[in-house]
C-alpha positions in Angstrom: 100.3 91.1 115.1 98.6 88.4 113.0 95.2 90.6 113.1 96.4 93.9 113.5 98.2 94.0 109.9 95.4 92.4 108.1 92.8 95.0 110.0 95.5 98.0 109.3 95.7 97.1 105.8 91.4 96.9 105.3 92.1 100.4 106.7 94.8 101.9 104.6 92.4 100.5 101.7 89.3 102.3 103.0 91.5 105.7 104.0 93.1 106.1 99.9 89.7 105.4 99.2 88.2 108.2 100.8 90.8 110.8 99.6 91.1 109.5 95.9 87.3 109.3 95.6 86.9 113.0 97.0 89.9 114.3 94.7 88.8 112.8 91.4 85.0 114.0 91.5 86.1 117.5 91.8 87.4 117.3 88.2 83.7 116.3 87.7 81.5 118.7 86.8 78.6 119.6 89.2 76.2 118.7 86.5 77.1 115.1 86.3 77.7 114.0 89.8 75.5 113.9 92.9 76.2 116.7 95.4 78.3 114.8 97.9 78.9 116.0 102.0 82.3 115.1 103.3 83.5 116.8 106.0 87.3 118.3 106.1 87.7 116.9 109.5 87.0 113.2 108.1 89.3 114.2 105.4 92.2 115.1 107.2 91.7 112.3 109.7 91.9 110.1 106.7 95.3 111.6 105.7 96.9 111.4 109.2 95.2 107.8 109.2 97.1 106.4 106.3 100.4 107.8 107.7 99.7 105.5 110.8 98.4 102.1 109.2 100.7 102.0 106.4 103.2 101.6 109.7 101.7 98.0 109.6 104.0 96.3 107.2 106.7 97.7 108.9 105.6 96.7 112.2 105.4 93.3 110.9 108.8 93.2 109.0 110.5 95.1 112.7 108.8 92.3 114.3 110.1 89.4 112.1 113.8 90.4 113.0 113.8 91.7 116.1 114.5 88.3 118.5 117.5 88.2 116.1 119.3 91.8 116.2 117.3 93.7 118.9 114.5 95.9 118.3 116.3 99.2 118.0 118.7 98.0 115.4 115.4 95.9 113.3 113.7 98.9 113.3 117.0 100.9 112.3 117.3 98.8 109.8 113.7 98.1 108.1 113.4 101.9 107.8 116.9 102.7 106.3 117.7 99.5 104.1 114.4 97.8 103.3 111.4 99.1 100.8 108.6 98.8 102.6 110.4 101.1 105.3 111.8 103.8 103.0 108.2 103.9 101.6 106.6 104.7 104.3 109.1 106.9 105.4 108.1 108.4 102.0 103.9 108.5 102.8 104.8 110.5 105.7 106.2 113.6 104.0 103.6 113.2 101.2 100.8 112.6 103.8 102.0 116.2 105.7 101.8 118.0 102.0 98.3 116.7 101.4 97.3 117.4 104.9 98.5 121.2 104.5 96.5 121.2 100.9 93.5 119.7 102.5 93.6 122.1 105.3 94.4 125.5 103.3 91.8 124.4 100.5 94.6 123.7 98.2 94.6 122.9 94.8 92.3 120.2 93.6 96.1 119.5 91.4 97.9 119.4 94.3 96.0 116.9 96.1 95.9 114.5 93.1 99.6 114.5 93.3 100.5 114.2 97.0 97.9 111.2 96.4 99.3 109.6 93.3 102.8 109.7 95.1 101.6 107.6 98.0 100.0 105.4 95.3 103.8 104.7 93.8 105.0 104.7 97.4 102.8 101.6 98.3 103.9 99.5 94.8 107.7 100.6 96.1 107.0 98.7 99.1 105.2 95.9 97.7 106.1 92.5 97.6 106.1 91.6 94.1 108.4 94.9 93.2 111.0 93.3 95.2 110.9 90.3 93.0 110.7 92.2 89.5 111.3 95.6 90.3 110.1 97.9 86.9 107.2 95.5 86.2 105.9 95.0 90.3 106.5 98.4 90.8 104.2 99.3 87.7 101.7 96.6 88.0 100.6 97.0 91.6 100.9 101.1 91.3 98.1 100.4 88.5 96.2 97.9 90.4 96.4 99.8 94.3 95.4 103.1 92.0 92.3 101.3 89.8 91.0 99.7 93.0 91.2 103.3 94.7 89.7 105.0 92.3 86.6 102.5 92.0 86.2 102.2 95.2 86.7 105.6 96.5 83.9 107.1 93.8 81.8 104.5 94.9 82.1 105.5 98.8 81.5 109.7 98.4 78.2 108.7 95.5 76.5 106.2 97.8 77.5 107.0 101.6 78.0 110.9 101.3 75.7 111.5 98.8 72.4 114.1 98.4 71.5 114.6 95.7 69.2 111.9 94.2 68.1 114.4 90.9 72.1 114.0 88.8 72.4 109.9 88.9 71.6 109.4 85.0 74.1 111.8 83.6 76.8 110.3 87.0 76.0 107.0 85.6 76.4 107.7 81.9 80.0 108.8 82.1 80.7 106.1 85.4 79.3 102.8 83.8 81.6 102.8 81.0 84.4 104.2 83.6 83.9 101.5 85.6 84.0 99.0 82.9 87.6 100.3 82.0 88.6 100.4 85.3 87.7 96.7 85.6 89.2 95.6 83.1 92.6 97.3 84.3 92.3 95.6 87.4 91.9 92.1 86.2 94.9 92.3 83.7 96.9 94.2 86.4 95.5 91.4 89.2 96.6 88.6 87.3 99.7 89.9 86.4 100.4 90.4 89.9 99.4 86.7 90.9 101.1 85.3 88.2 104.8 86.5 89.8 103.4 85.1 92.9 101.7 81.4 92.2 102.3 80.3 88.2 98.7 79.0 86.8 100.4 75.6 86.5 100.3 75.8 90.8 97.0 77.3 91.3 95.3 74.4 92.1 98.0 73.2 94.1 98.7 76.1 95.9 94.7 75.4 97.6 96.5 73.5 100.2 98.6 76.9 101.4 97.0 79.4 103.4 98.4 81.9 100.7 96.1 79.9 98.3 93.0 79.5 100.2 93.0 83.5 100.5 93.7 83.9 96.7 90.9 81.8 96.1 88.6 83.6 98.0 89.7 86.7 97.1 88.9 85.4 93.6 85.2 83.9 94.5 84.3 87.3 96.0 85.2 89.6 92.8 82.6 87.4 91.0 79.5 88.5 92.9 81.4 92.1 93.2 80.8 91.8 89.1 77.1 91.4 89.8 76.6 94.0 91.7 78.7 96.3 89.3 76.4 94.9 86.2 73.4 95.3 88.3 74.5 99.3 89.2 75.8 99.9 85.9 73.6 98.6 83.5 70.0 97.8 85.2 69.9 101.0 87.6 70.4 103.2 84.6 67.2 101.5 82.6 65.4 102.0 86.1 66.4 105.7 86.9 64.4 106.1 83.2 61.2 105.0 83.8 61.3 105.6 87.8 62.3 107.4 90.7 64.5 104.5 91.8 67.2 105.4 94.2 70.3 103.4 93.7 72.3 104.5 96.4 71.6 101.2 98.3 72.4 99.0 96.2 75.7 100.6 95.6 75.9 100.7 99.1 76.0 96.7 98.7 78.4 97.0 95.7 80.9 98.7 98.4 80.1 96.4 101.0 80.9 93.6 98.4 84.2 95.5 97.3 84.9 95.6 101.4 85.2 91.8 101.4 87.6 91.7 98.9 89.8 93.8 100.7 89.5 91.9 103.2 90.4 88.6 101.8 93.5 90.9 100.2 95.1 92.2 103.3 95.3 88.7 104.9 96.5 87.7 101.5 99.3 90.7 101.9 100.6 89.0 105.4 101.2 85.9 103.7 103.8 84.5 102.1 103.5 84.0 98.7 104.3 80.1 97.7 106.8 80.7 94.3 107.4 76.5 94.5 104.1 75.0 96.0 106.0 71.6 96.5 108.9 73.1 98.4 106.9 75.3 100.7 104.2 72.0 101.4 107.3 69.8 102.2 109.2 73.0 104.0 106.2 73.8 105.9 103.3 72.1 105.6 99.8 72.7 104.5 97.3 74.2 105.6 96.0 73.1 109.1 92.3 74.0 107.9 92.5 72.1 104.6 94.0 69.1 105.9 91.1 68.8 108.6 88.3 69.5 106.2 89.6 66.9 103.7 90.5 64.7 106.6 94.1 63.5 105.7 97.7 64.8 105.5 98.5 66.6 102.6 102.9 65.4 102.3 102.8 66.3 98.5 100.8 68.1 96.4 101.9 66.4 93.7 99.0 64.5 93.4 96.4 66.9 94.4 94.0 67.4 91.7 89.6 68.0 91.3 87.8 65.5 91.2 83.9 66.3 91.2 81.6 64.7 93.6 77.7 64.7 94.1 78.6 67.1 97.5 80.8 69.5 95.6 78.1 69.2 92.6 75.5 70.1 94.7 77.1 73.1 96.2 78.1 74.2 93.0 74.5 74.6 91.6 73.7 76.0 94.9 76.4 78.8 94.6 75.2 79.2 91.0 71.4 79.4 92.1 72.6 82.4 95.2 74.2 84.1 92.1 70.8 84.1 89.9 68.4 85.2 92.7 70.8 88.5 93.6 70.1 89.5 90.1 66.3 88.5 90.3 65.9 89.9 93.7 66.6 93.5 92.0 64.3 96.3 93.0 62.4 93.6 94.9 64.3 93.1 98.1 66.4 95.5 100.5 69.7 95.0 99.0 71.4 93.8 102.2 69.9 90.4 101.6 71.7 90.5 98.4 74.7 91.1 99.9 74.1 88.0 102.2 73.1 85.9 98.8 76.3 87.1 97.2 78.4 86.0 100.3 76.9 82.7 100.6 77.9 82.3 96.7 81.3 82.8 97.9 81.6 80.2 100.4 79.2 77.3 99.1 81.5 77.9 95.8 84.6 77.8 98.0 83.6 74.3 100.4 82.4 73.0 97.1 85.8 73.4 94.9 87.7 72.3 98.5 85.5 69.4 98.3 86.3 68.3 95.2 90.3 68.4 96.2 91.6 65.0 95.7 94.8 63.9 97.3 
């Protein structure tokens, strides 16, 4: 169970993707976006997909009760009294609408609201609604929808796409998209984190499994912001004075956005540490951070950074990975960029665990 949620959540990220991405560029005009090939099988596969992973939540929470009351009364129970099972009680009806659109060739209206349902459907069910209802509801529906959208462009453009003759005038209207979109999700992302671990604890929280995965869900968005800059802004000068094809490198940018997701669905099976000190003297720390700093963590109330030449050293490294994906542009296959911008993320990551003091 431990794997299979994570791995059904990567998927239910990847499946909304698909869908969202193929329902929001037909409201595009043909002039302005590459002629993309999706088939409807993969389309509908996608749909009956999302009704199966987004069981995984559910199979978890049936799972956490069921040595207590029995699995038929758990499961009874989850789907009647508890959000995340009315929800996906809920993406089942919406995901047999969409699939009758998708199959009859519906309306392009239709499918943008079986889909946007979903979207509320998945912040019903989310942690951080059941904490603050109004403002988690709100604030994950935003940030499950911006990452979608983002995403799901970014999938049909560079994986399904043809057409190599349309990518200034797609760019000229997606750059600046993009830049909104981003900014949404890092007001609606810290938001969201902010119900779960207050900045005071962020540090602190390190020593939690929950924390280690926020962190590197946090480290990865940073090259993920290279790779947007480098598609968004440098691509666009290039497509001007060559025939450079981009779709590779945004190939890379979804391979990057891939990683996040995911350091997010391990995050989503986790749970989240609202008093640091309590849950480290409830249950623990974290078995890896306790072996790579070589000591038991009792207290985090002493936990703080204290640089080191090590951590120093793998800082500038991480800083110097960062630097050559942007000057490796147009000179390298972008694949090795993807392997600078990963090994950004982790010499950044053993350097700030380094520099943990306890």
């Amino acid at each position: 169970m431990s794997v299979a949620v994570p791995l059904a959540e990567v998927v239910t990220y990847l499946l909304f993707s698909i869908l969202i991405g193929n329902t929001v560029l037909q409201f595009i005009s043909e002039k302005k976006k590459p002629k993309t090939n999706i088939s409807k099988k993969t389309l509908l596969l996608s749909t009956l997909g999302i009704y199966i992973f987004t069981f995984g939540p559910v199979a978890q929470t049936i799972s956490y009760f069921s040595d207590d009351v029995g699995l038929t009364l758990a499961a009874y129970s989850v789907l009647t009294d508890f959000q995340v099972g009315r929800a996906w009680i809920f993406i089942g009806f919406m995901s047999v609408f969409l699939w009758m659109t998708l199959l009859l060739n519906g309306s392009k209206y239709l499918q943008a609201l079986w889909l946007l349902l979903m979207v509320f459907a998945i912040g019903y069910s989310s942690h951080v609604a059941s904490l603050s209802f109004w403002n988690g509801f709100i604030a994950h529906s935003i940030h499950f929808l911006m990452v979608t959208l983002w995403t799901g462009i970014l999938i049909h453009v560079a994986w399904f796409s043809s057409d190599e003759k349309k990518w200034p005038l797609f760019l000229r209207w997606f750059t600046p998209f993009a830049m909104i979109n981003l900014m949404i999700l890092l007001i609606s992302g810290f938001a969201l984190m902010f119900y779960m671990v207050e900045p005071k604890d962020y540090v602190n929280s390190w020593v939690l499994p929950y924390g280690q995965m926020l962190l590197l869900k946090h480290l990865s968005i940073i090259p993920l912001l290279v790779f947007a800059f480098l598609n968004g802004v440098l691509t666009r000068k290039s497509l001007i004075v060559s025939s450079f094809d981009p779709r590779p490198w945004i190939k890379g940018e979804s391979i990057i956005i891939f990683l996040v997701f995911c350091f997010t669905s391990v995050l989503g099976t986790l749970s989240p540490p609202h008093e640091v000190e309590f849950t480290v003297q409830s249950e623990g720390a974290s078995i890896w951070v306790e072996w790579l700093l070589g000591t038991d963590i009792p207290s985090v109330n002493n936990v703080h950074l204290t640089p080191n030449f090590l951590s120093l050293f793998l800082l500038a490294n991480s800083l110097l990975f960062l630097a050559v994906i942007v000057i490796s542009f147009k000179k390298v296959k972008p694949y090795i960029a993807i392997l600078f911008g990963m090994s950004f993320v982790f010499a950044l990551y053993f350097g700030l665990m380094i520099s943990l003091s306890i």
